[in-house]
One Martini backbone bead per residue (centre of mass of N, CA, C, O) as a GRO file, in nm:
protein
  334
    1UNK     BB    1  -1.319   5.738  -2.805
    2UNK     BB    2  -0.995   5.743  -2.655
    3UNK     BB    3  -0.739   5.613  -2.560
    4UNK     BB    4  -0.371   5.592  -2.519
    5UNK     BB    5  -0.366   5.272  -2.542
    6UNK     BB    6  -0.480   5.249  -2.830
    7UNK     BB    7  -0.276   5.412  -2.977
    8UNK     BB    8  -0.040   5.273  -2.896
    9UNK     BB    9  -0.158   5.003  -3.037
   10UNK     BB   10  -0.152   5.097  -3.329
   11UNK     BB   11   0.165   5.162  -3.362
   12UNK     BB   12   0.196   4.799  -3.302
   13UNK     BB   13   0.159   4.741  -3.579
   14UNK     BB   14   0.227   4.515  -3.857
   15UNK     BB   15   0.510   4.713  -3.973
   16UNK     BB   16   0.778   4.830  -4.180
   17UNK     BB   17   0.710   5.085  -4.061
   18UNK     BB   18   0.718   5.354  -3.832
   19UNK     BB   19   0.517   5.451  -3.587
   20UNK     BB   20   0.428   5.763  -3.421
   21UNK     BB   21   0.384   5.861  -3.106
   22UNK     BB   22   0.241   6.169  -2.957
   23UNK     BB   23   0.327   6.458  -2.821
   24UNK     BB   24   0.172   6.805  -2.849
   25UNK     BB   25   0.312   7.081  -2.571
   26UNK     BB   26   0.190   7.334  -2.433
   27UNK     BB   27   0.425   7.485  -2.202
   28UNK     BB   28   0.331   7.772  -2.131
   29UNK     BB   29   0.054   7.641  -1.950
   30UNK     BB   30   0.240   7.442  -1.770
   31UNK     BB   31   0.476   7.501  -1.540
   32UNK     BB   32   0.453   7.234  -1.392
   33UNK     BB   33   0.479   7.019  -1.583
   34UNK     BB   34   0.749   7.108  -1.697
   35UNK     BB   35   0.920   7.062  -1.434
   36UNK     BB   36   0.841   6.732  -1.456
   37UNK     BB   37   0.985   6.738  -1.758
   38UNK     BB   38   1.293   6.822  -1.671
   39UNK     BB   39   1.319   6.530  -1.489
   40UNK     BB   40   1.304   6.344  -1.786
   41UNK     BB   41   1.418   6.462  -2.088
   42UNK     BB   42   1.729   6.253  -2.042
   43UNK     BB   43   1.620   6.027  -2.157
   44UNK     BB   44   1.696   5.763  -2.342
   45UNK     BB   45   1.359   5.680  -2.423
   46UNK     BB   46   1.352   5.996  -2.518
   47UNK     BB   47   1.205   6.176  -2.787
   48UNK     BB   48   1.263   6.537  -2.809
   49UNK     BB   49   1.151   6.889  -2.952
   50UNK     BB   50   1.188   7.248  -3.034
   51UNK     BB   51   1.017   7.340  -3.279
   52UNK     BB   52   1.142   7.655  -3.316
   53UNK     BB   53   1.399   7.522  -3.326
   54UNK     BB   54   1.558   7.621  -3.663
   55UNK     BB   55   1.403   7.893  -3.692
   56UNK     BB   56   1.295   8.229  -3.769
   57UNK     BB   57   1.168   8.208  -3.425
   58UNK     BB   58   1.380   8.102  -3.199
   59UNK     BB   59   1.355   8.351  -3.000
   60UNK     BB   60   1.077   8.136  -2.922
   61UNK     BB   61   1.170   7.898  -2.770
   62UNK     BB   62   1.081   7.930  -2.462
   63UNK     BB   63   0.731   7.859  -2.579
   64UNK     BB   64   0.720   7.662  -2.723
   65UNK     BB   65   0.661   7.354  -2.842
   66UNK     BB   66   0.652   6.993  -2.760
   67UNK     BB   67   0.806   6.705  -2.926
   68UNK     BB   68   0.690   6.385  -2.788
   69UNK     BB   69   0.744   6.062  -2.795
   70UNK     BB   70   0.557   5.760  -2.731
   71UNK     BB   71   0.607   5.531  -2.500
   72UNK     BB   72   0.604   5.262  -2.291
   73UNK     BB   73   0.709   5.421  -2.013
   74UNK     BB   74   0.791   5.662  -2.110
   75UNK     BB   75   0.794   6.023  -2.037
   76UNK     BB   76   0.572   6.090  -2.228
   77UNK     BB   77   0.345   5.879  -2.105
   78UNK     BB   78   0.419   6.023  -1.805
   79UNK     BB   79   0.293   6.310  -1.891
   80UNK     BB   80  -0.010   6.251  -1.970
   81UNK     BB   81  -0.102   6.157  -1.704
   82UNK     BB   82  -0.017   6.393  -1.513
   83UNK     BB   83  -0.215   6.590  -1.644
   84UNK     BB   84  -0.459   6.402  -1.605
   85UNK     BB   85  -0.437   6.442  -1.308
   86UNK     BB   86  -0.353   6.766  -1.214
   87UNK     BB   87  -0.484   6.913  -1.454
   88UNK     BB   88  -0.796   7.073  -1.509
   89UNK     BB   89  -0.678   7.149  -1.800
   90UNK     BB   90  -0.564   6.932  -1.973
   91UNK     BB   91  -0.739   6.938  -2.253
   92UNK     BB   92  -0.516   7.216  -2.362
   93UNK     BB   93  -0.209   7.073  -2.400
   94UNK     BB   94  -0.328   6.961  -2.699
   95UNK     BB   95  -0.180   6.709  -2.879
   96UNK     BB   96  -0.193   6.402  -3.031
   97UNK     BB   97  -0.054   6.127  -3.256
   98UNK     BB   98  -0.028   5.978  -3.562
   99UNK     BB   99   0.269   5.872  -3.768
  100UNK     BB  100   0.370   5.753  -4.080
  101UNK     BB  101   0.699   5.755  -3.902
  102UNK     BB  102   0.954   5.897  -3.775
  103UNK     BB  103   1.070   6.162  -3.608
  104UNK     BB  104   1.207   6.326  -3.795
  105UNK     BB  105   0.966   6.313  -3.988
  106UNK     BB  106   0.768   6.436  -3.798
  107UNK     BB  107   0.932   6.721  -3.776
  108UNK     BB  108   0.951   6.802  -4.043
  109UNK     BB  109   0.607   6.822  -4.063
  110UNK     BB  110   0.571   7.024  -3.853
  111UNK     BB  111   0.809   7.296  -3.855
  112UNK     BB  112   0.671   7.480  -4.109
  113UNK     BB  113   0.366   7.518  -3.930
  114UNK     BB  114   0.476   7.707  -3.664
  115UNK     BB  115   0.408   7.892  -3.893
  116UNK     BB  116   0.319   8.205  -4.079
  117UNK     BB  117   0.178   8.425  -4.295
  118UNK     BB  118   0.049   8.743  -4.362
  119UNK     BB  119  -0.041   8.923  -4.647
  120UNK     BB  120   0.202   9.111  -4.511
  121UNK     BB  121   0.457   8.873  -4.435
  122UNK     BB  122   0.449   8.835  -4.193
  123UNK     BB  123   0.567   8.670  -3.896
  124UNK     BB  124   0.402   8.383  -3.706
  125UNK     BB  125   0.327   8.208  -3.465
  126UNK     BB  126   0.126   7.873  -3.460
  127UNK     BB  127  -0.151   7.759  -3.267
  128UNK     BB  128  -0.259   7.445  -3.359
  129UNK     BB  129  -0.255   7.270  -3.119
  130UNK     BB  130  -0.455   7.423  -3.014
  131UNK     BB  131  -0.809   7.298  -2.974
  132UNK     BB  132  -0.924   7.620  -3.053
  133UNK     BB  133  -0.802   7.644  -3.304
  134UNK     BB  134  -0.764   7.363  -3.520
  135UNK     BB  135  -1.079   7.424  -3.651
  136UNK     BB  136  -0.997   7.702  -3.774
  137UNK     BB  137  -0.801   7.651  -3.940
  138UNK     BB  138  -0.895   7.398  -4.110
  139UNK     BB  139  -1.125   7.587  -4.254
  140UNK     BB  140  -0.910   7.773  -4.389
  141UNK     BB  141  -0.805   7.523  -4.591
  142UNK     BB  142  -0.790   7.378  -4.835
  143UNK     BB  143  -0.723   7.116  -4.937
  144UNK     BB  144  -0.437   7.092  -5.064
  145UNK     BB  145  -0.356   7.195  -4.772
  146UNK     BB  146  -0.508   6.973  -4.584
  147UNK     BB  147  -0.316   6.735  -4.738
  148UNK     BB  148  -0.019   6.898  -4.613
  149UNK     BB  149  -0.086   6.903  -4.297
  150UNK     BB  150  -0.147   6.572  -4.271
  151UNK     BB  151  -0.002   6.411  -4.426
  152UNK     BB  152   0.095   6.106  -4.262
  153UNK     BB  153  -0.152   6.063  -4.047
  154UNK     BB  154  -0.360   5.861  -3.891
  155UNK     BB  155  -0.383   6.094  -3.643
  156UNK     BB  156  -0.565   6.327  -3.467
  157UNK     BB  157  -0.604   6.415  -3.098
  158UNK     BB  158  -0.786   6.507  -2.858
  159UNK     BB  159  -0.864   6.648  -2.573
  160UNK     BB  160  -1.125   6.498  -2.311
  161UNK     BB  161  -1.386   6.507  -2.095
  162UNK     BB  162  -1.505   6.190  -1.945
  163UNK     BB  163  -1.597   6.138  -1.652
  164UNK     BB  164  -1.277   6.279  -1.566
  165UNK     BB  165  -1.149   6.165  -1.817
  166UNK     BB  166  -0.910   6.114  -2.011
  167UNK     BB  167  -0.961   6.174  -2.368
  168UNK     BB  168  -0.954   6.073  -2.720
  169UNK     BB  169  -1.055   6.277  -3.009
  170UNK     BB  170  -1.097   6.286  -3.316
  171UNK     BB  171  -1.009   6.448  -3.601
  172UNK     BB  172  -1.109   6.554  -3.855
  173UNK     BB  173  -1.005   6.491  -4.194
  174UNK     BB  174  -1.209   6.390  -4.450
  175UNK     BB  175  -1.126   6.689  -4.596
  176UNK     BB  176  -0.821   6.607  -4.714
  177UNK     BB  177  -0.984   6.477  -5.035
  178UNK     BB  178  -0.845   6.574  -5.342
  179UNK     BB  179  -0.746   6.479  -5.631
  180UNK     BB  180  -0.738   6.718  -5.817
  181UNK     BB  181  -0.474   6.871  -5.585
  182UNK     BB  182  -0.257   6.679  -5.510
  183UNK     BB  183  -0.026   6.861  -5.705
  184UNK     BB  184  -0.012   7.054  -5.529
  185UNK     BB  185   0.208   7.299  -5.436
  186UNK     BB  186   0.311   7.398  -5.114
  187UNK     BB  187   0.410   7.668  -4.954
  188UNK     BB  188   0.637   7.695  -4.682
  189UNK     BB  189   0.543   7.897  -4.496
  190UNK     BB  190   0.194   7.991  -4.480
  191UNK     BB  191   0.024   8.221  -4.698
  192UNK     BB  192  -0.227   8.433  -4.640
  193UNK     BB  193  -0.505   8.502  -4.726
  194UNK     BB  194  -0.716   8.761  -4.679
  195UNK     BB  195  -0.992   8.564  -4.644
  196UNK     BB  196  -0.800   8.390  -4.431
  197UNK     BB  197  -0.762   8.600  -4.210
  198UNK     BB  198  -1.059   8.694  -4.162
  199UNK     BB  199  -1.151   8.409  -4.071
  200UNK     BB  200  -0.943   8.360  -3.824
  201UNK     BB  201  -1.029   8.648  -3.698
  202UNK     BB  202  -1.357   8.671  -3.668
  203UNK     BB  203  -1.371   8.517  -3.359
  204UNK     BB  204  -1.212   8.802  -3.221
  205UNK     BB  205  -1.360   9.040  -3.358
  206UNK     BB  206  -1.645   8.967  -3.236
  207UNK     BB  207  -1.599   8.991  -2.944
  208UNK     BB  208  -1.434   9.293  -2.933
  209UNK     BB  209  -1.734   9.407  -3.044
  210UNK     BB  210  -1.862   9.330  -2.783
  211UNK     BB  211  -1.734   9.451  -2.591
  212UNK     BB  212  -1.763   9.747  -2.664
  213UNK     BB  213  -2.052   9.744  -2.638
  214UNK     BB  214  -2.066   9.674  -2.312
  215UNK     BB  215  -1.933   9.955  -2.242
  216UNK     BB  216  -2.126  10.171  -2.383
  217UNK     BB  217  -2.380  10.078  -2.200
  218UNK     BB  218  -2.273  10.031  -1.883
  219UNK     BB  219  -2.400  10.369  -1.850
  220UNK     BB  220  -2.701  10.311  -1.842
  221UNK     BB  221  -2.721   9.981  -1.708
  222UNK     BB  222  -2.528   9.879  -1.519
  223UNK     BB  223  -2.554   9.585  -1.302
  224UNK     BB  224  -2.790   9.463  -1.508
  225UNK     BB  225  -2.594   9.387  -1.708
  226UNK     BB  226  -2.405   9.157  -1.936
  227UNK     BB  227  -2.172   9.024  -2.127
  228UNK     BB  228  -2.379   8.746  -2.166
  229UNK     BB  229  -2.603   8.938  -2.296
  230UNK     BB  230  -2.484   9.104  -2.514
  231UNK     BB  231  -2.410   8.857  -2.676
  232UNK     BB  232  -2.685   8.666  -2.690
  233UNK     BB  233  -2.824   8.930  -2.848
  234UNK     BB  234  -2.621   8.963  -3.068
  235UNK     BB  235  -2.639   8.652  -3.215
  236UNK     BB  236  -2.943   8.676  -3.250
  237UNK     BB  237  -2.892   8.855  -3.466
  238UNK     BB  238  -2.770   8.720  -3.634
  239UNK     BB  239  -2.939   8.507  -3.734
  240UNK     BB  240  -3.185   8.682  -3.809
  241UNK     BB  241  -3.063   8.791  -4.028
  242UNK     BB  242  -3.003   8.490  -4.193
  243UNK     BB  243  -3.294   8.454  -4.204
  244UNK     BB  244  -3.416   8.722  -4.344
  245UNK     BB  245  -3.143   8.774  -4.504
  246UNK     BB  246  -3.068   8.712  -4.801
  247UNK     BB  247  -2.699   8.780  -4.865
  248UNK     BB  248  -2.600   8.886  -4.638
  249UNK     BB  249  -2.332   9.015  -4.491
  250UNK     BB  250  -2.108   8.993  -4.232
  251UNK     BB  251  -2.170   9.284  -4.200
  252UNK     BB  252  -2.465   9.337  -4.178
  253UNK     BB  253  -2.519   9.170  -3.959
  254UNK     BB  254  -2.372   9.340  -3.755
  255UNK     BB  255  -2.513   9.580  -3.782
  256UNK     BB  256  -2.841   9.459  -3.731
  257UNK     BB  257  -2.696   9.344  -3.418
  258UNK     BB  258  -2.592   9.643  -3.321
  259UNK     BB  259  -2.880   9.821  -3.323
  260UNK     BB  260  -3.072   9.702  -3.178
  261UNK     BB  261  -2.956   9.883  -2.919
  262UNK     BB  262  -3.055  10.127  -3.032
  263UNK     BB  263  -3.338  10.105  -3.218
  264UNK     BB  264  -3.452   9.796  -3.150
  265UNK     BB  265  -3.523   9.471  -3.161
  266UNK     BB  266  -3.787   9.582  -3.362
  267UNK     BB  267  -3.697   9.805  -3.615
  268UNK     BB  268  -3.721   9.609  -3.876
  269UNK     BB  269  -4.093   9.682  -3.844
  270UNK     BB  270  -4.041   9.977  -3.956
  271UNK     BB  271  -4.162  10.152  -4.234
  272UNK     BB  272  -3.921  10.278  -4.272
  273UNK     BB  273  -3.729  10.050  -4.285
  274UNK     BB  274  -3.938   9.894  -4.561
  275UNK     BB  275  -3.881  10.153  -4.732
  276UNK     BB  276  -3.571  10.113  -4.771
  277UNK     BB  277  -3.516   9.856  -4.842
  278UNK     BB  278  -3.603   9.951  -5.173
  279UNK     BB  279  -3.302  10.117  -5.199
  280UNK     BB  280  -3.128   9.961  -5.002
  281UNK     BB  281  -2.934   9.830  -4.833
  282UNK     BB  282  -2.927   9.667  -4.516
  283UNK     BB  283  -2.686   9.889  -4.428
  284UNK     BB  284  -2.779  10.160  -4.525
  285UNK     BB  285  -3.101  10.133  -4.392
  286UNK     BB  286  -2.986  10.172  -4.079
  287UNK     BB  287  -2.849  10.416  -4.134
  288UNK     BB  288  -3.088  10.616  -4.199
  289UNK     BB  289  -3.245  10.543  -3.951
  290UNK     BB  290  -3.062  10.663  -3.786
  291UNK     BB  291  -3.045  10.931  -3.887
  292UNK     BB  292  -3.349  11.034  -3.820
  293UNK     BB  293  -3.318  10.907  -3.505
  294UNK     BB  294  -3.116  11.117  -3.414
  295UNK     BB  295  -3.228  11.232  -3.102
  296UNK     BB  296  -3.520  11.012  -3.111
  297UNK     BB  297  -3.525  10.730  -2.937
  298UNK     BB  298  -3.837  10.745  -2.815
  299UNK     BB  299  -3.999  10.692  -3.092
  300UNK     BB  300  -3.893  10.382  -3.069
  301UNK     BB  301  -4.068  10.233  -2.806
  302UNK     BB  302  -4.182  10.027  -2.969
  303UNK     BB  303  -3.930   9.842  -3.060
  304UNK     BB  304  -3.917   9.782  -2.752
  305UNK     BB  305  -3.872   9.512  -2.565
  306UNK     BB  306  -3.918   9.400  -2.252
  307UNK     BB  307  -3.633   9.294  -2.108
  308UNK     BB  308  -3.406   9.249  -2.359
  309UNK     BB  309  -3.210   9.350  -2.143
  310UNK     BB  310  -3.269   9.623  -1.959
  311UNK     BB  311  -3.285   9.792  -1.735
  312UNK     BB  312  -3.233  10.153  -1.669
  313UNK     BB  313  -3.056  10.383  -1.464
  314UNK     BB  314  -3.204  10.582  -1.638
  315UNK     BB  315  -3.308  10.832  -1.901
  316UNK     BB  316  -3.047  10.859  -2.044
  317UNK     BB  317  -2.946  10.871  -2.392
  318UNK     BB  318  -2.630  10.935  -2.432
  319UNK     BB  319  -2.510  10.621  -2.436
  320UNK     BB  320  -2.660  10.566  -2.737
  321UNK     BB  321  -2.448  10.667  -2.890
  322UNK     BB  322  -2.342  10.682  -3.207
  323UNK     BB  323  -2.182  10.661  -3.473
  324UNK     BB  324  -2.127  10.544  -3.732
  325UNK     BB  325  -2.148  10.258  -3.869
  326UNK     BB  326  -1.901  10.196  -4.026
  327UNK     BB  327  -1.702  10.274  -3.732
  328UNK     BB  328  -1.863  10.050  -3.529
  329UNK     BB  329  -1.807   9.793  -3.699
  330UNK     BB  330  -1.469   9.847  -3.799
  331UNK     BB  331  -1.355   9.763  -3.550
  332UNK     BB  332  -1.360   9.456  -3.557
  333UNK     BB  333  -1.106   9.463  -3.828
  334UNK     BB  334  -0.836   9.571  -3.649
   0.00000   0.00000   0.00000
């Protein structure tokens, strides 16, 4: 981990050509930063623009981030201090940067990034600067694609509290290094493929699916139930089916997660679905299963581990009832 005073100290250093060091800050979370950042915005030490104005998003100016350069004493880095010092989620801010070039190549290399295209060509702002968006953005670009998000960059640095210290630590860059791709040209705003598209969503979309699922059953379970529990038991189960069955897609996964509330955290036991796995894939044979018990689900109360879940506040099982797997799965999809 570095301060920023280290990197400040590294765009410092001997060479004919200038590196910008930066902060890129979601204004948009920091109503108060924002107040103390229009207070110094109009001087002359500091270069600074919103990234959407002069885009196809413009009408977004208002939300934009700010790209801020830093030098000693200037503003940029009055602003990063105040972050740190006064707000308790300071950590959230966005990122800094060091770039191996001047601000207007900055902003160049930043501006077509701030948006991107869904499969079906909608245009939506990207907030790649979010520390927890970034490292999912980043898995589902290609080389040649992470080769030219990085440009010039030397450095891309995350905030981090460390013993209540804001510290900045390194983004790995160093898979964005394929030199057979580096030839390749990359359209931007970049249009995202549909299976980046749902990679990119795949983790709101099964959070979605858990929130569901703990609606559904908390007229069974009442305030016994928790949904950080129902969260840790549905995860356990996606572990469970990648361990257990090789090549299952993570459809299989969640559907397999998703009955264990159904039909029982060890239903996977039960000899008839033993032998349904001899003909069907993994989640066609949940579903046959669950159609045999669909209205007799206290005949597997043996493969229901006590404490598993919660005590139910009833005995009525009416709020176990489920749809077909395929319509409850695909809830998390859309």
């Amino acid at each position: 981990m570095k301060s920023l005073f280290d990197i400040l100290s590294m765009s410092e250093g001997n060479t004919s050509e200038r590196k910008t060091c930066y902060l890129l800050f979601d204004r948009i979370q920091f109503p108060q930063a924002t107040e103390f950042w229009n207070t110094m915005k109009r001087r002359e030490d500091v270069t600074w623009c919103e990234l959407l104005r002069g885009s196809e998003l413009q009408y977004l100016t208002d939300v934009s981030p700010l790209l801020i350069d830093i030098r000693d004493g200037n503003p940029g880095e009055t602003l990063y201090y105040w972050l740190a010092e006064n707000e308790p989620r300071a950590e959230q801010f966005g990122l800094v940067g060091l770039f191996d070039g001047d601000f207007s190549a900055l902003r160049a290399h930043w501006h077509p990034w701030v948006s991107c295209l869904y499969p079906d060509l909608t245009q939506v702002m990207l907030r790649f600067y979010d520390p927890a968006v970034l490292p999912q953005w980043w898995r589902i670009l290609t080389p040649a694609q992470q080769q030219c998000f990085q440009g010039k960059h030397q450095g891309i640095y995350l905030p981090i509290r460390d013993e209540q210290q804001l510290k900045l630590r390194a983004f790995d860059l160093s898979s964005a290094s394929d030199p057979e791709e580096s030839s390749v040209v990359i359209q931007l705003p970049l249009q995202l493929t549909q299976e980046q598209f749902d990679r990119f969503f795949y983790p709101e979309q099964l959070h979605s699916l858990v929130e569901t699922l703990y609606r559904k059953l908390l007229p069974q379970y009442g305030e016994s139930l928790s949904l950080e529990l129902v969260e840790n038991r549905f995860h356990e189960g996606m572990a469970l089916a990648t361990e257990k069955y090789a090549g299952a897609s993570e459809l299989d996964k969640e559907t397999f997660a998703l009955y264990r509330f159904y039909l029982g955290d060890r239903f996977d036991e039960h000899p008839e679905f033993q032998r349904l796995l001899h003909f069907y894939s993994l989640r066609q044979a949940i579903g046959e299963l669950h159609h045999q018990y669909l209205g007799r689900e206290d005949e597997l109360a043996a493969y229901r581990s006590p404490g598993w879940l919660a005590e139910p506040d009833s005995v009525d099982n009416s709020a176990l009832a489920t749809p077909e797997p395929e319509n409850v799965v695909m809830e998390s999809k859309k």
